[in-house]
C-alpha positions as CSV (number, residue, x, y, z in Angstrom):
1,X,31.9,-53.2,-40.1
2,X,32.0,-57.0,-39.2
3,X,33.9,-57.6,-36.1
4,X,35.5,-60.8,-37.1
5,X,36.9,-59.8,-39.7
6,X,36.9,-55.8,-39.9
7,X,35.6,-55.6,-43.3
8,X,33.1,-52.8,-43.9
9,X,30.0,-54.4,-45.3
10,X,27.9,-52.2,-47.9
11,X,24.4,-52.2,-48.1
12,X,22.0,-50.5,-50.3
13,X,18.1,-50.3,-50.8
14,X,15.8,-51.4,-48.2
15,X,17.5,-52.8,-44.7
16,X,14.9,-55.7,-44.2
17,X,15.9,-57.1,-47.8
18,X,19.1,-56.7,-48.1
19,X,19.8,-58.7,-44.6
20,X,16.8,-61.7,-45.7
21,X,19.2,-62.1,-48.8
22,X,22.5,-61.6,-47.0
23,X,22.6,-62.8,-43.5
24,X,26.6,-63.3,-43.4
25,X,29.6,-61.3,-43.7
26,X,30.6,-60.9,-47.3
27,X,34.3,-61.6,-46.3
28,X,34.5,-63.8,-43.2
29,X,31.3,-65.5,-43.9
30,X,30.1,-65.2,-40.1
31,X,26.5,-64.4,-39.1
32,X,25.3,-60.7,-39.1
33,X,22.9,-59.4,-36.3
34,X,21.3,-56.5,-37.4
35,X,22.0,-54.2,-34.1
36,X,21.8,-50.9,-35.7
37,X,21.0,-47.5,-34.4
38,X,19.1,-45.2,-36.5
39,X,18.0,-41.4,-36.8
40,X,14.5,-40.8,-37.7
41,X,14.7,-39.2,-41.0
42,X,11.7,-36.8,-40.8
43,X,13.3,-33.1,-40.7
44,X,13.4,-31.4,-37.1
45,X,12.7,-34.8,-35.1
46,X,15.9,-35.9,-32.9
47,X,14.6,-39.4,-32.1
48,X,17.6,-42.2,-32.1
49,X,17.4,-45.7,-31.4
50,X,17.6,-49.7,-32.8
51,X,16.1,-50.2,-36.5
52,X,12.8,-52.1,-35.6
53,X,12.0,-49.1,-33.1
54,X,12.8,-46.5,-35.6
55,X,10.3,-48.4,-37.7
56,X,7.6,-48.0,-34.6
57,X,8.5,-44.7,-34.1
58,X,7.6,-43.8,-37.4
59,X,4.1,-45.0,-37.7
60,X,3.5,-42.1,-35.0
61,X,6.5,-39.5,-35.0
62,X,4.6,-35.9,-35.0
63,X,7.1,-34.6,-37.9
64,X,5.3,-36.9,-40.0
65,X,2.9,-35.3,-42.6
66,X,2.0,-38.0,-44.9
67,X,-1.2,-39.1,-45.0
68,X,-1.0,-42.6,-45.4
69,X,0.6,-45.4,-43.3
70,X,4.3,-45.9,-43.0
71,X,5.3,-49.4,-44.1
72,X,9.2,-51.1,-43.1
73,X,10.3,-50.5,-46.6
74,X,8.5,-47.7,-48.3
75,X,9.6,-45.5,-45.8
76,X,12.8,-45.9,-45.5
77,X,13.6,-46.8,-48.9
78,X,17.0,-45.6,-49.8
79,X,18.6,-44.3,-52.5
80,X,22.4,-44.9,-53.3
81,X,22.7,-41.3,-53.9
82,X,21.5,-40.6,-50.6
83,X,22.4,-43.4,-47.7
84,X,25.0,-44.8,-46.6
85,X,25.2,-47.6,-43.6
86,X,27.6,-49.3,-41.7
87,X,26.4,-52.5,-39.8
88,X,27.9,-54.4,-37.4
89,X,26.7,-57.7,-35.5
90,X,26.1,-57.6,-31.6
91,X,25.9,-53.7,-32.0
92,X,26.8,-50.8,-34.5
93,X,27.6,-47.4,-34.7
94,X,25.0,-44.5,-35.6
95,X,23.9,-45.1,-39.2
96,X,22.0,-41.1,-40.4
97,X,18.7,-41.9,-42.8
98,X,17.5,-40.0,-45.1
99,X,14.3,-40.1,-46.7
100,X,12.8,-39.9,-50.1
101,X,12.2,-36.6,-50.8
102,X,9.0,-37.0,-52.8
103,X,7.7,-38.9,-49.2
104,X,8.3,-35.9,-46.4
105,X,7.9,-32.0,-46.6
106,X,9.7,-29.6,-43.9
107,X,7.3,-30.8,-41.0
108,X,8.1,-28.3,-38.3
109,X,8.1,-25.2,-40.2
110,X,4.4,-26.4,-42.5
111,X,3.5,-27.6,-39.2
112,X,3.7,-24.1,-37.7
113,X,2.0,-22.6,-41.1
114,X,-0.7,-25.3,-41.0
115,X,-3.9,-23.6,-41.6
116,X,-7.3,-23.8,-38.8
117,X,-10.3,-23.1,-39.2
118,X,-11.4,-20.3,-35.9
119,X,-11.9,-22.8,-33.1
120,X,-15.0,-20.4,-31.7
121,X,-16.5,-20.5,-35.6
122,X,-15.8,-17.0,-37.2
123,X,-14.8,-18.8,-39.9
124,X,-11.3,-17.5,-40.5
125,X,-9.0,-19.5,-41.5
126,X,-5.9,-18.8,-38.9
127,X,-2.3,-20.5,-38.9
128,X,-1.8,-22.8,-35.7
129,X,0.9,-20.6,-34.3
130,X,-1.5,-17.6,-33.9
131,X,-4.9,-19.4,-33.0
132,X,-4.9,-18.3,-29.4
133,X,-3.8,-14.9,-29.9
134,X,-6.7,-14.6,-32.4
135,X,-8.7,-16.2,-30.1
136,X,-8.1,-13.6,-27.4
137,X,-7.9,-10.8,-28.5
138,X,-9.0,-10.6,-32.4
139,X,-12.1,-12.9,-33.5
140,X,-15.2,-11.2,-33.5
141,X,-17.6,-14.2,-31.8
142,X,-15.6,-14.1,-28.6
143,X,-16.5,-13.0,-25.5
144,X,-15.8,-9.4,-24.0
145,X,-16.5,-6.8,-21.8
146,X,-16.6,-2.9,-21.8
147,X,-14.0,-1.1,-22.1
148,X,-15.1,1.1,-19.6
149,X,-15.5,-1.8,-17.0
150,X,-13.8,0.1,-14.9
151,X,-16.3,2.8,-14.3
152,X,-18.8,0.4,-13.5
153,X,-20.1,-0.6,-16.9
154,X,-21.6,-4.4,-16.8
155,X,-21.7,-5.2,-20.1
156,X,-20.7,-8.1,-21.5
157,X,-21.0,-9.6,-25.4
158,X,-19.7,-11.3,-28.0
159,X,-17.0,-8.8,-29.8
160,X,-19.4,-8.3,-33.1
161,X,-21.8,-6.6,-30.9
162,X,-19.6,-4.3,-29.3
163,X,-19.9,-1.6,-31.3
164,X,-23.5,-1.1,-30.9
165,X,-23.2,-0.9,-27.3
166,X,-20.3,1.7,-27.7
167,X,-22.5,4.1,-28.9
168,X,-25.4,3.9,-26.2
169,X,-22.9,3.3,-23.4
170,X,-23.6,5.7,-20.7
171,X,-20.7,5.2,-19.2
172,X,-18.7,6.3,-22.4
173,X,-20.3,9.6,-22.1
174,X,-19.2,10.2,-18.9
175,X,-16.0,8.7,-19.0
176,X,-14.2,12.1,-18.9
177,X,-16.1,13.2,-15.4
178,X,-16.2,9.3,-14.1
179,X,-12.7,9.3,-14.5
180,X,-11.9,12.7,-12.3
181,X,-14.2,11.3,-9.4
182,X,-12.5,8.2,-9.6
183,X,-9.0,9.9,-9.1
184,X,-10.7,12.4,-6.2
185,X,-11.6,9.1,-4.3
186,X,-8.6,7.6,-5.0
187,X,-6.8,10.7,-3.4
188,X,-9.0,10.6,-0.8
189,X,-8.6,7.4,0.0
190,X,-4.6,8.0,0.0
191,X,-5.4,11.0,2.5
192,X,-7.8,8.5,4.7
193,X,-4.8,6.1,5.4
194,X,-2.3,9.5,5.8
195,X,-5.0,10.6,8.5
196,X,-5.1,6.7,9.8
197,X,-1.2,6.6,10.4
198,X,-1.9,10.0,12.1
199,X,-4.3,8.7,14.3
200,X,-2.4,6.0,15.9
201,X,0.4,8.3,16.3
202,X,-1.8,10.6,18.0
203,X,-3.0,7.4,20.8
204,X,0.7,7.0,21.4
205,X,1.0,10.4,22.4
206,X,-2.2,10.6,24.3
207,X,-0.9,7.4,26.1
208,X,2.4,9.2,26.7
209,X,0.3,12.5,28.0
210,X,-1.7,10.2,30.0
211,X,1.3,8.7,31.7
212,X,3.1,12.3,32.0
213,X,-0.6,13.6,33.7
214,X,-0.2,10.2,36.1
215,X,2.9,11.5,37.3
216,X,1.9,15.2,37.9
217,X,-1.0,13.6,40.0
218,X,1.7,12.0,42.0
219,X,3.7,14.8,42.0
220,X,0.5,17.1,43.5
221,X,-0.6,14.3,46.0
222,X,2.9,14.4,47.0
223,X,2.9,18.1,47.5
224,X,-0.5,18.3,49.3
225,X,0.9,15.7,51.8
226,X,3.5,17.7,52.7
227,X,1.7,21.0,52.9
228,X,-0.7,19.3,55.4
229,X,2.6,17.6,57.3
230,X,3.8,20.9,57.9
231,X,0.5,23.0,59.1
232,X,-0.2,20.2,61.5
233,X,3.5,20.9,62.9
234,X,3.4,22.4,67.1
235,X,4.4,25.8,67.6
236,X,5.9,24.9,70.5
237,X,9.5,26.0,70.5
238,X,10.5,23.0,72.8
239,X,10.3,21.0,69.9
240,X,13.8,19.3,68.2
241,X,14.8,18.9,64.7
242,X,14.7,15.0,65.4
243,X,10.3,16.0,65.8
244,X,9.8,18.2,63.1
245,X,10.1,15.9,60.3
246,X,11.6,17.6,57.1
247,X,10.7,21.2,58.4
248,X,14.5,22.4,59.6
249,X,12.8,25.6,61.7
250,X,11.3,25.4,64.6
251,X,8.8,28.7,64.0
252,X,5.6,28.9,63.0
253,X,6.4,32.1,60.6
254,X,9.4,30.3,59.2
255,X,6.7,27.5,58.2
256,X,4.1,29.9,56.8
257,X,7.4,30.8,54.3
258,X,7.9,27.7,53.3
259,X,4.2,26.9,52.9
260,X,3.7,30.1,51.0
261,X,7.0,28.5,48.5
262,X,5.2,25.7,48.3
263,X,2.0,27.4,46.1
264,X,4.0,28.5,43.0
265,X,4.5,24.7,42.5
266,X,1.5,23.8,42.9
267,X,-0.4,26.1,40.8
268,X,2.2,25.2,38.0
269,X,1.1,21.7,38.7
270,X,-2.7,22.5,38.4
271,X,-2.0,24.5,35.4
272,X,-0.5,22.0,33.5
273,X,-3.1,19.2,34.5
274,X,-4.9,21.7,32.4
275,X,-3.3,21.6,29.7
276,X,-2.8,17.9,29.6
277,X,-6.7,17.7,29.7
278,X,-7.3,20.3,26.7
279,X,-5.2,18.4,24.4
280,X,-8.5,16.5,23.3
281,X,-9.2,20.4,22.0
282,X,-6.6,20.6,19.4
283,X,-6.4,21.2,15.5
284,X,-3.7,20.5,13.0
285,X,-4.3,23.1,10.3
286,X,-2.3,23.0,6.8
287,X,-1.3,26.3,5.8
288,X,-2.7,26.4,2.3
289,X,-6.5,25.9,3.9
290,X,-6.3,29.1,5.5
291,X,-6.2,30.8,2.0
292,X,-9.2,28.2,0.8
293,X,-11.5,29.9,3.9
294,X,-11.6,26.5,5.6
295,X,-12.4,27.0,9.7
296,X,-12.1,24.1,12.0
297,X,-14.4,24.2,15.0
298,X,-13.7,21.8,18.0
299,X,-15.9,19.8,19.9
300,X,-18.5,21.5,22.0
301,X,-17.2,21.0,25.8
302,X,-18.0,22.4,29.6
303,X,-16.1,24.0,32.1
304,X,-17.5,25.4,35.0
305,X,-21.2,25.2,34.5
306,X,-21.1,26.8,31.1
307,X,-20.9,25.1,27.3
308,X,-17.5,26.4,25.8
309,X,-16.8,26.2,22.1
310,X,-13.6,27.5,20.7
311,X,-12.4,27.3,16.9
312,X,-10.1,29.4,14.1
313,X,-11.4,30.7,11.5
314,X,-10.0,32.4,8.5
315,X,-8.8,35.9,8.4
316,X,-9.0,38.8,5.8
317,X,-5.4,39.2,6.1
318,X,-5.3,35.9,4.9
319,X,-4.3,34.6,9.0
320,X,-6.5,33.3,11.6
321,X,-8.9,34.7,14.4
322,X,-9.0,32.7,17.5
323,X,-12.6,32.8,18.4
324,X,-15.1,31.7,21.3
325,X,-18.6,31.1,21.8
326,X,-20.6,30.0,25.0
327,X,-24.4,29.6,26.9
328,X,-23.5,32.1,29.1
329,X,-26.3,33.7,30.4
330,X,-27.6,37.0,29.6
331,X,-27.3,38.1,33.1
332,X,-23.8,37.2,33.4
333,X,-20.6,39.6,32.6
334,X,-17.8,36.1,32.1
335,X,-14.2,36.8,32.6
336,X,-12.4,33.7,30.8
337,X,-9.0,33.1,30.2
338,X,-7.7,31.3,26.9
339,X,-4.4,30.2,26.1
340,X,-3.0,29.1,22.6
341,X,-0.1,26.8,22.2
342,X,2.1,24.6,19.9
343,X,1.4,21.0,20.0
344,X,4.5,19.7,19.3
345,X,7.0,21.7,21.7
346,X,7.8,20.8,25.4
347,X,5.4,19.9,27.5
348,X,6.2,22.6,30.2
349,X,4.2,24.9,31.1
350,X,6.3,27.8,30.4
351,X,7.9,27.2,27.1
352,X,4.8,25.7,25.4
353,X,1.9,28.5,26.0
354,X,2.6,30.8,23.4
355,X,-0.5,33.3,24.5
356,X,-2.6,34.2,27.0
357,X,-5.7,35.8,25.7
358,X,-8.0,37.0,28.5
359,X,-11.8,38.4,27.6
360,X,-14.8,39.3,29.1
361,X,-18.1,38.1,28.0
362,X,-21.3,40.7,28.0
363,X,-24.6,40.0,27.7
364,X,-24.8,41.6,23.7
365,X,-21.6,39.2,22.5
366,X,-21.5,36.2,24.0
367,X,-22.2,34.1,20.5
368,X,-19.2,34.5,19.0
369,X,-16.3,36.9,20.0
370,X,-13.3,37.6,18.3
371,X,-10.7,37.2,20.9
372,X,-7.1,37.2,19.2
373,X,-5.9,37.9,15.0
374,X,-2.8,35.5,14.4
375,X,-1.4,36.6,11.2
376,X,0.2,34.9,9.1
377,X,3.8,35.7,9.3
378,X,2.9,34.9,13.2
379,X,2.0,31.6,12.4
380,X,4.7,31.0,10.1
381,X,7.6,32.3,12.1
382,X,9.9,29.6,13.4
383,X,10.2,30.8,17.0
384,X,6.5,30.9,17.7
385,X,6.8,26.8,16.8
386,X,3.0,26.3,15.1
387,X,4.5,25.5,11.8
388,X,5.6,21.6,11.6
389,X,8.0,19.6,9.7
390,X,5.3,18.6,8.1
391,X,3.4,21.6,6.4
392,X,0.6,21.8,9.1
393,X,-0.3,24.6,11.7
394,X,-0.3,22.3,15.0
395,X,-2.4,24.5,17.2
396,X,-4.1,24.2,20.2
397,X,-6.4,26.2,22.3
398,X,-7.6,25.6,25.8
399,X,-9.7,27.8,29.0
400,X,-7.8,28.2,31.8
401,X,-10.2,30.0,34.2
402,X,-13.9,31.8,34.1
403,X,-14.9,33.7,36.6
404,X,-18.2,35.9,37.4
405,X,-18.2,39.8,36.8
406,X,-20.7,42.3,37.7
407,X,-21.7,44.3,34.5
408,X,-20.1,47.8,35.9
409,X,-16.7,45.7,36.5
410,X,-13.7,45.3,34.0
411,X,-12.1,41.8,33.7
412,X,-8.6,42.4,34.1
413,X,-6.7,38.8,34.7
């Protein structure tokens, strides 16, 4: 449309021609600029701008199949049937150009179907779309593995060969027992960080039982200093209450009494520094390894002269025998005193000792004695508290006190 005169101005076969031979306005006479924006006109390509770059577009557009050069007007030759333009001078509106069709195929769709020869030269002929997914996974000269890598097989071909090395692989053949010792390590492995977590949560405690032994060390040195404070009192009765420190009598009996009140604590103190000490002498048993015949032993350790060894082993009423070996010598009759506890309850003295087991030792037994059968229901019941939230027995076992027998005495403790 000329914008002098608003007269639409018609123009038919090639562009360049039709503007040589008309370079004015039909109507008003006035001079035509050819300012036109195009649409390529190969299929699927969305490229828009002035006519001359339209023309340099299309010498390189990638919709473009033909294979011969693109000229100004063979290209865009059009037909009256099939174009229509408007033009305007110093600028136009969007003019859509169609091309022949005996120039241009469907380019996006016959440029997905295009066929390739196998870029790794298997020789198949494969559409573009689906060359690297043929590449990867389905030509026969490419590159793979075996499929029982994962066991530890190293071999590695090209595909056409595969088969050959399937049947010699070793590890094929023992794929199905591979496979199970794979999944046993990978349990084990699962149980080695389980017993990992329980390790470190087994140093807190000991740093807990080392702080709560601190304390009873205090608590003892404490009570010694008073015991000594108070046998070093005068027995003179001239003495005031302003002299005799925290004793509140003035008589030497009346201080033997409180003295004599004083031992209670202080072997409760002593017995639990023992106890404190034999927690390095502890098991945490699951229930179901009792029924698989599974013992744990404890570490060899000494106590008064003598090599002590204590462990559980399996019973044939499907509980547990506490039992104890030692060096003792032949000449010896041993009095020793064990007691068994629950790991996990309070940390008194009274509440967490669950038995005490006192034997003697003679000169025919001392490798190995029975001392105590925990059945089952005993280790299971609730009030005894050896069963723990989490499935395991937490046991422990410890010696209290040995002392020396003739061989005609009885060890009664």
């Amino acid at each position: 449309m000329c914008p002098e005169c608003d007269q639409s101005v018609a123009i038919s076969g090639c562009i360049g021609e039709w503007f040589k031979s008309h370079p004015q306005c039909n109507h008003c006479h006035s001079n035509l600029d050819l300012q036109i924006s195009a649409k390529c006109p190969n299929q699927y390509c969305d490229f828009m701008g002035s006519y001359p770059n339209v023309i340099e577009h299309m010498n390189n557009c990638e919709y473009d199949l033909t294979e011969y050069g693109i000229s100004e007007c063979e290209s865009i030759a059009l037909s009256d049937a099939t174009s229509v333009m408007t033009a305007s001078i110093f600028g136009a509106e969007s003019i859509v150009m169609s091309r022949a069709p005996s120039h241009k195929t469907p380019a996006k769709a016959a440029q997905d179907q295009e066929m390739s020869r196998c870029i790794l030269g298997c020789g198949k002929l494969i559409p573009r779309t689906q060359m690297e997914d043929h590449v990867e996974n389905y030509c026969m000269e490419r590159m793979m593995s075996c499929t029982r890598a994962r066991l530890g097989c190293t071999w590695m071909d090209e595909a056409k060969n595969y088969n050959k090395h399937f049947e010699s692989c070793p590890y094929e053949k023992l794929a199905p027992l591979l496979t199970k010792l794979n999944d046993r390590v990978t349990d084990y492995q699962t149980k080695i960080k389980k017993l990992e977590a329980n390790l470190s949560s087994y140093d807190t405690r000991c740093a807990e039982e080392s702080e709560i032994r601190a304390n009873l060390m205090k608590e003892v040195q404490e009570l010694t200093t008073q015991l000594e404070r108070k046998q070093r009192i005068p027995t003179s009765t001239s003495l005031t209450s302003e002299h005799s420190g925290p004793i509140i009598t003035h008589s030497p009996a009346n201080n033997v009494v409180e003295v004599m009140h004083l031992k209670p604590e202080i072997e409760m103190l002593e017995d639990s520094l023992k106890f404190m000490a034999a927690h390095k002498f502890n098991w945490n048993i699951h229930h179901r390894d009792i029924y698989m015949n599974k013992q744990q032993i404890s570490d060899v350790f000494q106590y008064k002269g003598h090599l002590w060894q204590l462990r559980f082993v399996p019973a044939t009423n499907a509980g547990l025998y506490l039992c104890i070996k030692s060096n003792v010598s032949k000449s010896h009759a041993v009095g020793v005193r064990c007691k068994l506890f629950a790991l996990h309850t309070s940390h008194h003295i009274d509440k967490h000792i669950i038995l005490n087991v006192t034997h003697r030792f003679e000169k025919k037994d001392r490798c190995g004695d029975k001392l105590i059968n925990l059945t089952m229901n005993q280790l299971l019941d609730p009030s005894k508290g050896f069963l723990h939230a989490d499935g395991c027995l937490h046991l422990g076992a410890y010696i209290s006190d040995v002392e020396d027998y003739e061989s005609d005495k009885c060890c009664i403790m």
